[in-house]
C-alpha positions, 0 to 999 in steps of 0.5 A: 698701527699696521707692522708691514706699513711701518716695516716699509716706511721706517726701516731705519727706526725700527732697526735702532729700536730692536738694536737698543732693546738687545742692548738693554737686556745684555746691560741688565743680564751682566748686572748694569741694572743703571745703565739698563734703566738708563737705555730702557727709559731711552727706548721708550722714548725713542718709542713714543716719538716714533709714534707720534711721528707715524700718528702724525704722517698718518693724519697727514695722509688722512687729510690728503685722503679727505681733500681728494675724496671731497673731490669726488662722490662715493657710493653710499659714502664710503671712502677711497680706503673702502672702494671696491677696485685698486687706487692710488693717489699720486700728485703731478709728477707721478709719484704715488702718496697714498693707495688703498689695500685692495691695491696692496693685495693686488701687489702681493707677491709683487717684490719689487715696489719701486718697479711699479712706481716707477712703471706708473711714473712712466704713464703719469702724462697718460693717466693725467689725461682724464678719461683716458684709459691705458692699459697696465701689467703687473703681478701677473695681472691685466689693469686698465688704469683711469684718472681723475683730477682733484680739486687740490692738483692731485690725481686719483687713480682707479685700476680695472682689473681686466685679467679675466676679460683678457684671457677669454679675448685672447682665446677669442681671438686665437680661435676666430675663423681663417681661411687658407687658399692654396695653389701649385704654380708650374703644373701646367708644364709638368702636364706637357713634360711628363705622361699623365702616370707621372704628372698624376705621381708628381701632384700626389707627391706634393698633395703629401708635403701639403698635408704633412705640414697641415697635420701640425694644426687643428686644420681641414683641407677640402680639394677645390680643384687638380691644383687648389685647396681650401684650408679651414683653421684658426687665427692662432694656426695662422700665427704659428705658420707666420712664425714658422714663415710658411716652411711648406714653401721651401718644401715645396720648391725643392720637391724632386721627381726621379731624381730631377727638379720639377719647378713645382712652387706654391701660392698661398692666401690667407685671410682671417676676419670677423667672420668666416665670409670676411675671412674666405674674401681676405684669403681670395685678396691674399691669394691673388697678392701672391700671384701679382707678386710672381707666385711662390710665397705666402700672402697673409691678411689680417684687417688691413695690413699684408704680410708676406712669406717667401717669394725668394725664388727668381719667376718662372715665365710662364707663356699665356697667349690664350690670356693676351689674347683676351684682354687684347679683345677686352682692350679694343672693345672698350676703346671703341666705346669711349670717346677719348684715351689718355695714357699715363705712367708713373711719377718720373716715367723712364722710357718703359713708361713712356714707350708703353703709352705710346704704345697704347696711344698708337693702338687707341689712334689706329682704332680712330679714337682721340688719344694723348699721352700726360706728363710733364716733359720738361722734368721726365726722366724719358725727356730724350725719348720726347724730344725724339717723338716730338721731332718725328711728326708726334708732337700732339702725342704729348699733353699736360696735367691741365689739359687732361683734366679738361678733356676727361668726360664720362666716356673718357678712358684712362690707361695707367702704364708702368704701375698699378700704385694708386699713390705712384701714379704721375697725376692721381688728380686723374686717376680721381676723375677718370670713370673707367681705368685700365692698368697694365703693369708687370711690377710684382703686386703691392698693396696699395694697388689701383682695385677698380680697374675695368682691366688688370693687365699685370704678369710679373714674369714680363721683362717690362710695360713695353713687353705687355703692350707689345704683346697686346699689339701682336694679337689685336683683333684687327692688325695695325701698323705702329711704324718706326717711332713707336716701334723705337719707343716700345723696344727702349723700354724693354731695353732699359729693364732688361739692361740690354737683355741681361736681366728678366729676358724671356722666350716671350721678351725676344719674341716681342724684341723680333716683332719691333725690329721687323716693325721698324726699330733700329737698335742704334737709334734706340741706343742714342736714347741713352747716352749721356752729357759729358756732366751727367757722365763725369757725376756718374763716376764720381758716383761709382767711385764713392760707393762703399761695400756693405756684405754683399752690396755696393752703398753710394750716396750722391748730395750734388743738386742734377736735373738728372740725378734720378736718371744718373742715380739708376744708371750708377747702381747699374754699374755698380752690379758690374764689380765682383761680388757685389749682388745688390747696389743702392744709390741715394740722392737728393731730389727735390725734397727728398731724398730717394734710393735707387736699388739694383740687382741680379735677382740673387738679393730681391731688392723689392723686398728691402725697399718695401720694408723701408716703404718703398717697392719696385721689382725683384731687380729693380726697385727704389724708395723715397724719404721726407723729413730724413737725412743721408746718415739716418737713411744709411743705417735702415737701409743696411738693417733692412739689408740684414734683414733680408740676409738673416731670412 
């Protein structure tokens, strides 16, 4: 009879028995030598019916032990009790009936017995599942825990203690190779600001912040070139700089030279794999992430998932006609080896998606190749900018989905405007079909971006697509003349991103802007594109007016059904930036089965990064998010925690 087992099941009984025995010898001791015979005879009753009551339960165990080891075979006939790893025997609720000592040496100093049976209760529909194994912590220690089921419903648990196996991992794991590239964005105007004494003084005072902050890990910095370094490390390094988000990047930015700012940023990729080649192609992917989302800020891949770190600065715009140049030959080089162009935007093209095809349709056309812009016309927000080209002489201009598929050969090329997203593209059936692809897009890089594409033209400092194609048609090898509906198309779309040239206006946005007008475009024609119904205007203040203030956000949500609510929804959260001390504004409305947000801002709140968390993406003042399966009230609180989010950043 083991005293911690009756300890544990009898606490009551063998209170009573030591309580009675007391009383007994206190009866005797005063001289009650009857009554002291009378409770001692009493005792040792109470005794003999406790224990036939404990040989009882134990019986009872041991049938159950035996039914249940029938149902399995043991090695050299032993027993549950003298298997060599911890088990229980629970029944199918999850309540333990029986576990052997190993199991009971792994639980001491364990206190709290009722945590862990409440614990394996909570895994119960888990470990019924045979042959799934889960994994469990307790005492300090790592188990993966199996189950079997016993001909009489119950199920016998085995626990694999892997505290040994789990450790070595974890250190494998802190210990495998990473790589760290590094670059200093805007050095290339410090070189044409300053003498080479004082551009060779402001490399090395950044090179010292770099290897300040690098001196805290187990690291090697190898210099690649005047303004790129190589950093070998470890994963666990790479988690630290995570937790510590990257704080080289606010040093970095706040790097001063004389006294005066010099816009030094950095640009980091980090990588860690399997492998050290795994791992120096991961950092390359990261460091280019970093660049296509406008530089400043840490990129940072572990298997297959992105993080990012910083990029809260506003972009720098940096003029690369060398660049535009070269992919304005690459561009006409391939069209003049296929045989057809088709153009396409994303779902839903505004006017910047839909000028910058007709654009590229134009430039394709001038080149004498067969070129076609796909969407759906009938429900395209850029409806107003098609009935105008169509009523202008351009009416073949337009094609639908199936059509397109029917015109896609080998030699057919496929041009993506306004997105570099595989899933956010107008037809992915497409982009599935087309041999040979181009994207030209200036949304900030995200992570499901089309990876084989023959050209990637994307410069996340351009106000718009329209800006891009806009540039390209400026330095062609060979001059065209796009005329005044085209020249109308590529400038509403710049229009439209930029609010009129408030928002992300450029030296190289107005040079494009002057170049449209001298083709032809009129600014009031284009200012038509967007007006409204009366319907459409009278929802738009509706809309205004029921927006709420969050921090320093404007909410609004709008539930009534419009053809053009995706439209209205932009243009409210627009307005909504116009009222004091609102920075961002979000619009949610139902479209379809949807519901969507549209988000807005000046730059000072990045909304990009408030709808990636929520799944979404977009541009640092301007971006939008789609929801299925959710309503509105859900909607609102992750849309104020992602807010907070940002905030607290």
């Amino acid at each position: 009879m083991r005293i911690k087992f009756l300890i544990r099941e009898f606490p009551v009984l063998l209170s009573i028995m030591v309580v009675s025995i007391i009383f007994a010898v206190i009866t005797a001791v005063v001289g009650e030598y009857k009554l002291a015979i009378a409770e001692g005879a009493a005792t040792v009753a109470f005794t003999l019916i406790c224990i036939a009551y404990y040989s009882m339960l134990r019986r009872g165990k041991q049938k159950l032990i035996q039914k249940v080891s029938d149902s399995f075979t043991f090695s050299d006939g032993k027993y549950p009790e003298d298997f060599p790893i911890p088990l229980i025997i629970m029944d199918e609720n999850g309540r333990i009936q029986w576990h052997n000592r190993l199991l009971e040496e792994c639980l001491s100093g364990y206190n709290d017995y009722a945590e862990f049976q409440q614990m394996t209760e909570q895994e119960c529909e888990t470990l019924k599942n045979t042959g799934v194994g889960i994994s469990i912590i307790f005492a300090d220690k790592y188990f993966t825990a199996y189950s079997q089921l016993a001909k009489n419903g119950k199920y016998i648990v085995y626990f694999v203690d892997n505290t040994k196996l789990r450790i070595v991992a974890d250190e494998f794991m802190r210990t495998r190779p990473a790589f760290l590239l590094i670059s200093i964005d805007g050095m290339e105007e410090v070189e044409r600001t300053y003498r080479d004494s004082d551009t060779s003084a402001v490399r090395n005072g950044v090179e010292r912040i770099i290897d300040s902050w690098l001196s805290s890990y187990d690291c090697l910095k190898i210099k690649r070139s005047e303004n790129t370094y190589i950093v070998f490390t470890q994963s666990g390094d790479i988690e630290k700089m995570c937790e510590q988000r990257f704080s080289v990047l606010d040093e970095v930015r706040e790097y001063t030279y004389n006294g005066d700012s010099v816009n030094i940023t950095l640009s980091i990729g980090a990588g860690a794999g399997s492998s050290v080649a795994e791992s120096e192609s991961q950092a390359k992917q990261s460091l280019e992430m970093a660049f296509g989302r406008g530089g400043d800020q840490a990129a940072v891949k572990i298997n297959d998932s992105y993080e990012f770190f910083g990029g809260v600065s506003k972009s720098v715009e940096r003029q690369d006609k060398v660049k535009t140049r070269i992919i304005s030959d690459a561009f006409c080089e391939l069209i003049s080896g296929c045989e057809r162009v088709l153009v396409m935007g994303h779902r839903y093209p505004d006017l910047d998606a839909l000028g910058s095809c007709m654009g590229v349709a134009a430039i394709a056309r001038a080149y004498g190749k067969e070129a076609y812009i796909v969407t759906d016309s009938a429900s395209a927000p850029s409806k107003p900018l098609i009935d105008y080209i169509t009523a202008n002489g351009f009416v073949d201009y337009i094609v639908d989905e199936a059509k397109a598929l029917g015109m896609i050969k080998k030699k057919t090329l496929l041009v993506i405007t306004d997105t570099h997203i595989k899933s956010f593209v107008e037809f992915p059936s497409l982009l599935e079909k087309a041999g040979s692809v181009v994207v030209i897009d200036h949304h900030r890089k995200s992570v499901d971006f089309i990876d084989d594409a023959v050209i990637f033209y994307h410069d996340p400092s351009a106000s718009s697509a329209c800006e891009l194609v806009t540039r390209m048609i400026q330095y062609l090898p060979n001059k065209i003349r796009i005329g005044s509906v085209i020249a109308d198309s590529l400038l509403s779309g710049i229009m439209l991103d930029t609010k009129n040239f408030i928002l992300r206006s450029g030296v190289n946005t107005f040079e494009c802007a002057a170049y449209l007008k001298g083709a032809g475009a009129d600014t009031v024609r284009v200012k038509k594109l967007f007006a409204d119904s009366m319907d459409d205007y009278k929802l738009k203040s509706d809309i205004i007016a029921s927006a709420q203030k969050y921090k320093n956000c404007a909410i609004a949500v709008c539930s009534e059904p419009n053809n053009d609510i995706r439209i209205i929804a932009a243009q409210a959260a627009d307005e909504l930036l116009n009222i004091r001390g609102v920075d961002a504004s979000f619009v949610a409305f139902k479209a379809g089965d949807s519901i969507n947000v549209s988000a807005r801002s000046f730059g000072e709140l990045n909304v990009q990064l408030i709808m990636e968390s929520l799944g979404g993406g977009g541009h640092q003042t301007m971006a939008a998010a789609q929801f299925t399966d959710e309503d509105f009230e859900s909607i609102m609180n992750k849309l104020m925690s992602a807010i907070d989010n940002q905030l607290n950043k």
